[in-house]
N, C-alpha and C positions, 0 to 999 in steps of 0.2 A: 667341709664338703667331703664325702664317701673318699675320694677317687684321690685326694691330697693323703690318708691317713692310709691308704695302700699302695703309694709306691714303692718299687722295688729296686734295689740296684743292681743295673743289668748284670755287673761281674759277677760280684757273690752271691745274687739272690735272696739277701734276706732282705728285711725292712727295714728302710731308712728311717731316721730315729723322727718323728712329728715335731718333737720338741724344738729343734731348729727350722722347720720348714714351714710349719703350720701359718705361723705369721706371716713371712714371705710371701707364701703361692696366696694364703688367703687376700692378702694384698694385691698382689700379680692378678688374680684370677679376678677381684674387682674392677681392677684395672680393665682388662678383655671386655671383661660383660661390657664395662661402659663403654671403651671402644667400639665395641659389636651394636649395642644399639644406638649410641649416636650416627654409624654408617646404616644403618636399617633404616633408620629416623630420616635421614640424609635422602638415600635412595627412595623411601616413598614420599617425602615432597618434591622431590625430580618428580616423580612419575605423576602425583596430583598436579604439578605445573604444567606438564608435558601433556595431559588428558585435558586440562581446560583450556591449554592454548589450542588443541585439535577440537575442541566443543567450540572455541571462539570462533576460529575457522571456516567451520560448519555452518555456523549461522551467519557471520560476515557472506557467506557465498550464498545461502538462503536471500540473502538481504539483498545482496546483488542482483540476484536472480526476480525475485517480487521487484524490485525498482526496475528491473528491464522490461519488467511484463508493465510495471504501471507506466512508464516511458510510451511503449506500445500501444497501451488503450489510450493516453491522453494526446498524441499525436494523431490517432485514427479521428478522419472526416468520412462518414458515408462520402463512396466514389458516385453515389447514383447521385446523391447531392448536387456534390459539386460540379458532375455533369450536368445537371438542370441548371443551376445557376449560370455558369459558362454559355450555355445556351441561349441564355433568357438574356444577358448581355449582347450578345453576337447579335440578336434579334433586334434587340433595343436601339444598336449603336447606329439601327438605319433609318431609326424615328423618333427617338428620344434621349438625348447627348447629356441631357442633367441627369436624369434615369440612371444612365447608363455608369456616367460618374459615380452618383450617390450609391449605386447596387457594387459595384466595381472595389468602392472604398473602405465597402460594408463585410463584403468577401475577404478584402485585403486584412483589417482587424480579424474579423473571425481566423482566420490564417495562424496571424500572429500570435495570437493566445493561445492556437493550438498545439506550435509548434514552441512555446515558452518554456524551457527547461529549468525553471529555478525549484529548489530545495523543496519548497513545502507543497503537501499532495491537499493543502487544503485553500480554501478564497474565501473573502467572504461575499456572504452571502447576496449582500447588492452587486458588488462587479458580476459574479453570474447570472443576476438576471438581467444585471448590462447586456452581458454577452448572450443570453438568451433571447432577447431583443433584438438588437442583431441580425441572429441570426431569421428571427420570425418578421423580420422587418426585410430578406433577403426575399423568403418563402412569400413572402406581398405583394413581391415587384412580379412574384412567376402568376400567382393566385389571383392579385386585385382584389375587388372588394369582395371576392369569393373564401376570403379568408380573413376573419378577425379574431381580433385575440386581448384577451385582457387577465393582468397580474390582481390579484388580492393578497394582500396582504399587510399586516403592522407594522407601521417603520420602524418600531424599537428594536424588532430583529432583525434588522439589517445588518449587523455587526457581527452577527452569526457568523462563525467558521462552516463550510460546507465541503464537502471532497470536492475538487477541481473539474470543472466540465461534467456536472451531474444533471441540472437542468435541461441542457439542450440534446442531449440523445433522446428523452424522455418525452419531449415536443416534438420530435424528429418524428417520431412511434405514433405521436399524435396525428399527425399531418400525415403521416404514407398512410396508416393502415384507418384512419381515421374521415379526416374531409377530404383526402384527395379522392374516398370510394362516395363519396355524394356530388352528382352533379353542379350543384349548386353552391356547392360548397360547405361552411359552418364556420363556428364562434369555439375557440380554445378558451378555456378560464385554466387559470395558474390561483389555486389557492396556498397559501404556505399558513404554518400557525403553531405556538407552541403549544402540547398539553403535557402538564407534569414533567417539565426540562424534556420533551422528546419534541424533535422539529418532524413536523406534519405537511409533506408532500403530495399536493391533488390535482392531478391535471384530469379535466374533464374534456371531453371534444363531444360536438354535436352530430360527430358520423355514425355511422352503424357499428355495433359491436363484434367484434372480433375472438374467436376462441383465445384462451392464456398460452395454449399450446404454439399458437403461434404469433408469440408477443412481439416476435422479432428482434433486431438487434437493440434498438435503442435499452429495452430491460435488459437482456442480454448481457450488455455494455457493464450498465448501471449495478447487477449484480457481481461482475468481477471486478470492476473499480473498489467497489467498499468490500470485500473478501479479500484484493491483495492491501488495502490499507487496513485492513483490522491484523492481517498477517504481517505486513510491517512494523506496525508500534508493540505487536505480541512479542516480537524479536528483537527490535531495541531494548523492551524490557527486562527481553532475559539476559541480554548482552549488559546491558548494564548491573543486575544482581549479578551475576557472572565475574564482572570485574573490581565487584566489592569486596 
């Protein structure tokens, strides 16, 4: 190295002889370097642990944050709903006591699955049209024969995973904006079906058509439910590469 064959001695000023030193410092000086970059080395995996536990962080609270929102949307029952149901009970209880029970017991399940908080954002695909049922079985007791309704579909997909509570806001939309504007009422068809592994959702209603503008909530609903679950599993995903 340059800077080893010109030192000087500060008393006298001339040049310290190489011949004894060269090996020494060249030693010494290897030594340094690798000291210096093993601490360099050191200090930027500090700092890459310390940047992915802050990235971990970030989407832990992301994470948090989409599960409160989907918390929010799976706990929401139309209030106008459940007003008309409560109603139609109150009605009942002064002329028809099996009614009143059967609709009463029907509200009380619907309830219960709303408010069910376990892990997974997904059912399958028969227990929601259980509870889809249910609930069109609630909208009957208000409707009468002014409202029918009928499921199509293959039993082999029954077993189908579906996002939690995706069917019945979608009938909801059905019914309000749908047979509740016909006097008379109408007929719901539920078709479901697979084409090329994608599951095929069709609810048809026999009322008058409605602009998209204003689909109301039930789409509404149904478009931020599958937005914060596609944005939840995007984030497990990354959290888990992240912690590989």
């Amino acid at each position: 190295m340059y800077f080893i064959y010109n030192l000087c001695d500060k008393v006298t000023g001339k040049m310290i002889s190489t011949q004894f030193l060269s090996v020494e410092y060249v030693i010494l000086c290897g030594i340094l370097i690798g000291i210096i970059r093993l601490i360099n080395n050191y200090i930027y995996y500090q700092k890459m642990v310390l940047q992915k536990e802050r990235e971990l962080e970030i989407l832990r609270l992301n994470e948090l944050k989409i599960r409160s929102d989907l918390n929010a949307l799976e706990s929401r029952i139309n209030p106008h709903f459940l007003y008309n149901a409560l109603n139609s009970i109150a009605e009942l209880c002064w002329t028809d006591s099996l009614r009143t029970e059967r609709m009463a017991l029907s509200l009380a399940k619907l309830f219960r699955y709303a408010v069910n908080k376990d892990k997974s954002d997904f059912n399958l695909l028969k227990n929601e049209i259980e509870i889809a049922e249910i609930y069109l079985n609630i909208e009957k007791e208000r409707f009468g024969n002014n409202l029918q309704y009928m499921f199509d579909y293959p039993k082999e997909i029954e077993m189908i995973m579906i996002p939690k509570f995706l069917l019945q806001p979608l009938i909801e939309n059905a019914i309000k904006h749908g047979i509740s504007k016909n006097q008379n009422g109408g007929k719901i068809t539920i078709t479901i079906y697979m084409v090329d592994e994608q599951l095929i959702i069709k609810i048809y209603d026999t009322g008058p058509d409605f602009l998209l503008i204003d689909s109301g909530y039930g789409c509404k609903y149904c478009d931020s439910l599958i937005f914060c679950i596609l944005q939840n599993i995007r984030l497990k995903c990354i959290m888990v590469m992240k912690k590989t």
